[in-house]
C-alpha positions as CSV (number, residue, x, y, z in Angstrom):
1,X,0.0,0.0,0.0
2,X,1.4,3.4,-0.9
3,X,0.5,6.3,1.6
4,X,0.9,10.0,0.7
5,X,2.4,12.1,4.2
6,X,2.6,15.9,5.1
7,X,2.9,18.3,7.8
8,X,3.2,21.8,8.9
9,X,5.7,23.1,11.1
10,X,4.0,22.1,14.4
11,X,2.9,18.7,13.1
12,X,6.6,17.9,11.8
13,X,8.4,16.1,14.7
14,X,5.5,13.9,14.7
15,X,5.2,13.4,10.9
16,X,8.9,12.2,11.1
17,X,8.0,9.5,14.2
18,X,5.1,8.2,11.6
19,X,7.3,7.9,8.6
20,X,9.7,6.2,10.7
21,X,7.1,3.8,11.7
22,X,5.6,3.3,8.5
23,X,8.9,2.5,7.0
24,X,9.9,0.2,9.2
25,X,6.4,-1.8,8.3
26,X,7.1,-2.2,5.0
27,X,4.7,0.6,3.6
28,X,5.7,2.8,0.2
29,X,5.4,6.4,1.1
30,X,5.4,9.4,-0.8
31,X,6.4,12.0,1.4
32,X,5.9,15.4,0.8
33,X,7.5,17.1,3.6
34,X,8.0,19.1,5.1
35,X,11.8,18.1,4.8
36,X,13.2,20.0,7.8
37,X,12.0,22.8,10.7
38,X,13.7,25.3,8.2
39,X,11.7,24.4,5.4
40,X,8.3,25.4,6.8
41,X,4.9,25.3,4.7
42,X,2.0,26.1,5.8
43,X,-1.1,23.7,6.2
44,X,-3.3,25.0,3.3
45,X,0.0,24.3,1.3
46,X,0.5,21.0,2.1
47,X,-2.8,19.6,3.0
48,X,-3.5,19.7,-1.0
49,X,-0.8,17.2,-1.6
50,X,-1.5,14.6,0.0
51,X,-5.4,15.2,-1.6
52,X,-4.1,15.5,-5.1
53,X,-1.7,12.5,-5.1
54,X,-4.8,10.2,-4.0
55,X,-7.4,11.6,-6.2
56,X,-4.7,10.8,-9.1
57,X,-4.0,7.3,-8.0
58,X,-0.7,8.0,-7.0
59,X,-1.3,6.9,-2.8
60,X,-4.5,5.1,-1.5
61,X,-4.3,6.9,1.7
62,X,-2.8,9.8,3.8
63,X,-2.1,11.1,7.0
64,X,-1.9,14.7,7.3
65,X,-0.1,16.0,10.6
66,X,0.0,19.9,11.6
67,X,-0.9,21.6,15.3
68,X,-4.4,20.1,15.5
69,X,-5.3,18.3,13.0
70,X,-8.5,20.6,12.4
71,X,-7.0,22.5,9.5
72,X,-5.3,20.2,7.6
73,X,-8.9,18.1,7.6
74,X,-10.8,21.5,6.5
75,X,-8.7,21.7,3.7
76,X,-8.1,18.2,2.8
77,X,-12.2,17.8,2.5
78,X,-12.3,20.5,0.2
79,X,-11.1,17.5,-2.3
80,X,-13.3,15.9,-4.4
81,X,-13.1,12.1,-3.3
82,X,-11.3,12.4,0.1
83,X,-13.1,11.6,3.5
84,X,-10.5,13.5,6.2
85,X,-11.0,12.9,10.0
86,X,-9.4,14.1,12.5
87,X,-8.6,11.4,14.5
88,X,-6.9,12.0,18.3
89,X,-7.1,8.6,20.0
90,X,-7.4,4.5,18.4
91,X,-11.1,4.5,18.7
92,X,-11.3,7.4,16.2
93,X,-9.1,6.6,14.1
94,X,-10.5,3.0,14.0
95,X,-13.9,4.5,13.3
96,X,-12.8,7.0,11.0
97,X,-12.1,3.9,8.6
98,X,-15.3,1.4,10.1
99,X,-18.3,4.0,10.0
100,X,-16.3,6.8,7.7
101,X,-14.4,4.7,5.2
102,X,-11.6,7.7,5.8
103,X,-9.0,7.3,3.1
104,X,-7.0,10.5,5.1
105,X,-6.6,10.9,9.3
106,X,-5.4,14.0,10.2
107,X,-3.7,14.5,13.4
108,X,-2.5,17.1,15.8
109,X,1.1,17.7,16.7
110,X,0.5,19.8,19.4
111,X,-2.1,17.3,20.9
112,X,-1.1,13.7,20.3
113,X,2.8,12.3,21.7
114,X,4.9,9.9,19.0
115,X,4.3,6.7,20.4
116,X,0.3,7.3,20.5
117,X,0.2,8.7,16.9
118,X,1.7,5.3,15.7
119,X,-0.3,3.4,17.2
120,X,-3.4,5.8,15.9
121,X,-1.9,4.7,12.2
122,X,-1.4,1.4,13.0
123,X,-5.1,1.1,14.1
124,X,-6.6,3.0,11.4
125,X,-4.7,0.9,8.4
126,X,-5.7,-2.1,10.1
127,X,-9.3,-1.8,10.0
128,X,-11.8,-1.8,7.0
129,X,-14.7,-0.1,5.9
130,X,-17.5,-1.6,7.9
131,X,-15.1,-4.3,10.2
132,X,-16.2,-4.9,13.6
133,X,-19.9,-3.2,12.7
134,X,-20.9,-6.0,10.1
135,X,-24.5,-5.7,12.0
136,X,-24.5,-2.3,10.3
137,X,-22.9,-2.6,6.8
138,X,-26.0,-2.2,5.1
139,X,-26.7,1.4,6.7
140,X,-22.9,2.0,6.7
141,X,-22.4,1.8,2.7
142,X,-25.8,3.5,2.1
143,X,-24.5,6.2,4.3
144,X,-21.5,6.2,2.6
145,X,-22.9,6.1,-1.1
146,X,-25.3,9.2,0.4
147,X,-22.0,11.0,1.0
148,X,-21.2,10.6,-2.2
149,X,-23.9,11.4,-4.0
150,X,-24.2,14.6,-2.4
151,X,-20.2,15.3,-3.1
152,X,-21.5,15.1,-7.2
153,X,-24.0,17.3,-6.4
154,X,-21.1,20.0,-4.6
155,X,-18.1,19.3,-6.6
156,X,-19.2,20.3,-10.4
């Protein structure tokens, strides 16, 4: 699986703990910085990456990383065919893939120590769209296809 990365300033010391981990695991990453603390981009600069490379097939998924999460998702959703949550422990993260079918997390430097944000990746690649709530798949991918239909109706 090949996984588009990015951060801010205030998400990069945890953006290099992920990539770190991620290598290690065996994943293909395209990383697109930022490189080093005196290379700063802003969110609304980088969140767009990460978008762009999976809407053109180039990464399945991505993890965007800046003080809070919050803007990186804002700007990340504003992306046809990319379902961004900001995730700040497992269980959302986890449910950000079960009940959201997130193909991006988002995650707040500022808010969420190195060894926790790995383990927030490691939980959210693990799960699938619907796993662990199979009494509610049928709702689930309704609700899902509902989301997209209404994302044809906005992005035109």
């Amino acid at each position: 699986m090949k996984i588009a990365i990015a951060s801010d300033l205030s998400g990069f010391p945890l953006k290099q703990e992920i990539t770190k981990y991620l290598q290690e695991a065996g994943y293909e990453l395209l990383d697109f910085g930022i490189e080093s603390a005196d290379k700063p981009q802003p969110y609304f600069i980088q969140a767009p990456k990460v978008a762009k490379a999976i809407q053109n097939g180039e990464a399945e998924k991505g993890i965007l990383i800046c003080g809070t999460g919050q803007g990186m998702a804002i700007v990340a959703n504003k992306h046809k065919g990319i379902y961004a949550c900001v995730v700040d422990d497992i269980f959302s993260a986890e449910r950000s893939k079960i009940v959201n079918n997130a193909n991006v997390i988002t995650l707040g430097g500022w808010i969420t120590a190195p060894f926790l944000g790995v383990q927030i990746v490691e939980a959210w690649l693990s799960m699938g769209f619907t796993q662990k709530m199979e009494f509610k798949k049928d709702f689930l991918t309704n609700a899902f296809n509902q989301v997209q239909e209404l994302e044809k109706e906005t992005f035109k």
